[in-house]
N, C-alpha and C positions, 0 to 999 in steps of 0.2 A: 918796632912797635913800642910806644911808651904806655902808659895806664898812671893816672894819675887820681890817685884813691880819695875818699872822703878825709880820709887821717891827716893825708898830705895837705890838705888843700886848706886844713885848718890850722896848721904849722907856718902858712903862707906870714910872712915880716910885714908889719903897715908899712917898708916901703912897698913893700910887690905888689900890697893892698893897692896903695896912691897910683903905681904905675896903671893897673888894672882900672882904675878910674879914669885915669887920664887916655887910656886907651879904649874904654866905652863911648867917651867923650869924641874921642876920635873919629868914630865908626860912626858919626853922627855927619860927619863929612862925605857928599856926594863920591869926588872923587876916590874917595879911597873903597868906600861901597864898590864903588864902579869896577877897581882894581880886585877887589878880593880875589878872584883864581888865580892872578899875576900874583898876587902879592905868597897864595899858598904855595905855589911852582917856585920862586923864587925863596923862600924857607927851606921847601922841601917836605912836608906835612901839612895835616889837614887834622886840624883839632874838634874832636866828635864828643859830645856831648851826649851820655848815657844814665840809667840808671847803675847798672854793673851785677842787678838783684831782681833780675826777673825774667825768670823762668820760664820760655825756653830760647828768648829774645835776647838776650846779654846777660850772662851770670858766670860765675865763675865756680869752675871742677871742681872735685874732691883733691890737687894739686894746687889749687888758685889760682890758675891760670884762666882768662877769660875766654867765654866761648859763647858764643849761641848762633841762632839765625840772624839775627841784625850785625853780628861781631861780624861774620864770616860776607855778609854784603856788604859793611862797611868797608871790608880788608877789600873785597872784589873791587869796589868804586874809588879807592885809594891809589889801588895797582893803576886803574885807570889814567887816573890821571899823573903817572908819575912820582908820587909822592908817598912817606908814610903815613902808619894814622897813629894817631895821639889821643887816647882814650882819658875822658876826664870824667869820673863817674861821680853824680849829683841826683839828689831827694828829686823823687817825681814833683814835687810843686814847686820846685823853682830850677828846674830842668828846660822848660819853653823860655821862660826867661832871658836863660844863659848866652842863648845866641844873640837877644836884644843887646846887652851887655857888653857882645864880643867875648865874653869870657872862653866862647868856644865858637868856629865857625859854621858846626850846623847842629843838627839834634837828632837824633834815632834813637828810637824807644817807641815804635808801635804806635805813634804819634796819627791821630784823624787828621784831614785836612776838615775841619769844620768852618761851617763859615764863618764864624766867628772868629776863629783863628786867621782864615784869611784878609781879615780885615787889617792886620798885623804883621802878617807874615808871608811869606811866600811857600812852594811847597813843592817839591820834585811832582814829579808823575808817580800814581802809587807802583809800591812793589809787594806789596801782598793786602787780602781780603781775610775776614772773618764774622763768623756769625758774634754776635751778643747775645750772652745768654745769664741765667740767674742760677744761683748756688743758694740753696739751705739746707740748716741740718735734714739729715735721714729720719728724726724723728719729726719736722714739720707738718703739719696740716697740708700746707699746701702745695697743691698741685700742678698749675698753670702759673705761665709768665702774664695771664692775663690777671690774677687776685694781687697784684702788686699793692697796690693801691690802699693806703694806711699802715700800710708794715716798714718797718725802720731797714733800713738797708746805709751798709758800710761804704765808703767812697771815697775817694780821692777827692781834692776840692776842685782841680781845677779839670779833673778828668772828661770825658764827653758823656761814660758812662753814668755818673753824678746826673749830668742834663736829662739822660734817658730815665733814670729812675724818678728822676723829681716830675717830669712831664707825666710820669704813669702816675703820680699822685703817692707815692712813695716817702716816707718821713728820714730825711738823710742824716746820718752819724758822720762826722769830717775823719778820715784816717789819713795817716802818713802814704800809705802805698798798697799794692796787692797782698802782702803777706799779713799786714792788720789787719786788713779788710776780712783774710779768711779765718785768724786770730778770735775777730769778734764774733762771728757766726758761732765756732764753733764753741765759742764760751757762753754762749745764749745773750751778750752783750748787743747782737745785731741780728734781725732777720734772714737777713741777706745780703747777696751781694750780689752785685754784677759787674760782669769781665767777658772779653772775648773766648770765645770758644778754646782756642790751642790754649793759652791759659789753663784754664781749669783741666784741660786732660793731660797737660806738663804737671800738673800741681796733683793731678790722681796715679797718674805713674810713677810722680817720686815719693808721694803718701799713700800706698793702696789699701792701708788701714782706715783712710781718713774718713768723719763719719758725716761727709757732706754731699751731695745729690743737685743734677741739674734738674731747673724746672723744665715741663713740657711746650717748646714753643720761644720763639726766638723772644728779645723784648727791643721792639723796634726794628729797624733794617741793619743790614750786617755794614761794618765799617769797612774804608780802608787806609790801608798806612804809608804814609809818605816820610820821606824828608827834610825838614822844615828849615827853612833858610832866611837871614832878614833880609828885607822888601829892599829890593833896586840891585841883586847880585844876577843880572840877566847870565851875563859868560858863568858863573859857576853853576847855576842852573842847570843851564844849558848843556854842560859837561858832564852833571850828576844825571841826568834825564838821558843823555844818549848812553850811557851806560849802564845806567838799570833795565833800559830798552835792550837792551844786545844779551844780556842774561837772561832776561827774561823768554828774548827771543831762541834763541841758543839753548835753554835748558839751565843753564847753569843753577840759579836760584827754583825751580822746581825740584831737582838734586839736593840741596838746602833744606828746602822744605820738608822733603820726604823724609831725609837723613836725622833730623828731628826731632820731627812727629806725624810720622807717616804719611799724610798725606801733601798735596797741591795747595798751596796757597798761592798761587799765581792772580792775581787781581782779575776780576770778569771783565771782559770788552765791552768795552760800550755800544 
């Protein structure tokens, strides 16, 4: 396993920069699109694209060492396919990005397949579901996921949950990530926030002083999380999808899930 940190990756020489260009530029070539699984197999690794800082999806111990629910799928679908993984951890907004780039060959990080994303992208088959819910402080007025509507709420810019609040009529503040997000709430800097459910109750378990409250009532329909891949990698697809399928089926990532945060995130059947 490699991990490849923010620090590092800012130490990168404007050759490795040029190379890395030259190699986006690449990825722009059918055939090699085409090739991507052969070309991972024949390396030997498969470079994952993460945030590295968010809790309880990919973060790293009180050792440093990285860990979470998406670490330990990753590692599962890596075995899969023969290969190690190679962790390259990047700011949630230009996280989606990275795989356009090549900078990395796929992305996990709790990722929606939205439609709009797939206009762009491709996406494995989900491997976990969750509700959407709203955080404000304790001392809030409000009640309901339904009073959204003219209160300033924190957000990721390119996140989905951004779309959900702005569609409730919600006035959005731009942040870097989940940990701003719940920064501004509780500095009265932001109304709210909205995040998936395991989120906020990984974020109440490792804060149980924290002075912030979900609201009653979901906001919109619950998502789910795929692994996002660029458009035309049918075989690696195909190899990430029969293996999320076989744990899924198997237990494996149920096990994951509960180990956690108690419960089943196994994605609902359609």
């Amino acid at each position: 396993m490699t991990i490849i940190t923010r620090r590092t990756a800012l130490a990168a020489t404007g050759a490795s920069a040029l190379a890395a260009a030259l190699a986006a530029c690449s990825s722009s070539n059918s055939s090699s699109v085409a090739n991507k699984l052969e070309e991972i197999k024949k390396n030997g690794k498969i470079r994952i694209g993460l945030e590295g800082a968010f809790r309880p999806f990919g973060y790293h111990d009180k050792d440093g060492k990285l860990t979470g629910i998406e670490y330990e799928i990753a590692e599962a679908i890596a075995k899969d396919l023969g290969v190690s993984a190679e962790y390259i951890e990047t700011p949630w907004d230009s996280l989606i990005a990275g795989v356009e780039s090549n900078r990395y060959d796929i992305a996990i990080n709790n990722i929606s397949p939205t439609e709009a994303r797939k206009q762009k992208y491709d996406f494995s088959i989900p491997y976990a579901y969750s509700e959407a819910r709203v955080a404000v402080l304790d001392s809030s007025p409000l009640k309901s996921a339904s009073e959204i509507s003219g209160h300033s709420s924190a957000q990721s810019e390119t996140s989905n949950f951004r779309t959900l609040m702005e569609e409730r009529g919600a006035k959005i503040i731009i942040v870097a990530g989940f940990d701003e997000s719940v920064e501004m709430v509780k500095s009265g800097r932001a109304e709210m926030t909205a995040n998936d459910l395991v989120t906020f109750k990984a974020y109440q378990q490792e804060h149980p002083d924290t002075k912030i409250r979900l609201l009653e009532g979901e906001v919109g329909p619950g998502s789910d999380a795929a692994i996002l891949i660029a458009k035309g990698q049918d075989a690696l697809k195909k190899a990430i999808d029969e293996s999320i399928q076989k744990h899924l089926d198997n237990g494996d990532f149920k096990a994951i899930y509960e180990k956690f945060v108690g419960v089943d995130l196994s994605p609902k059947k359609k």
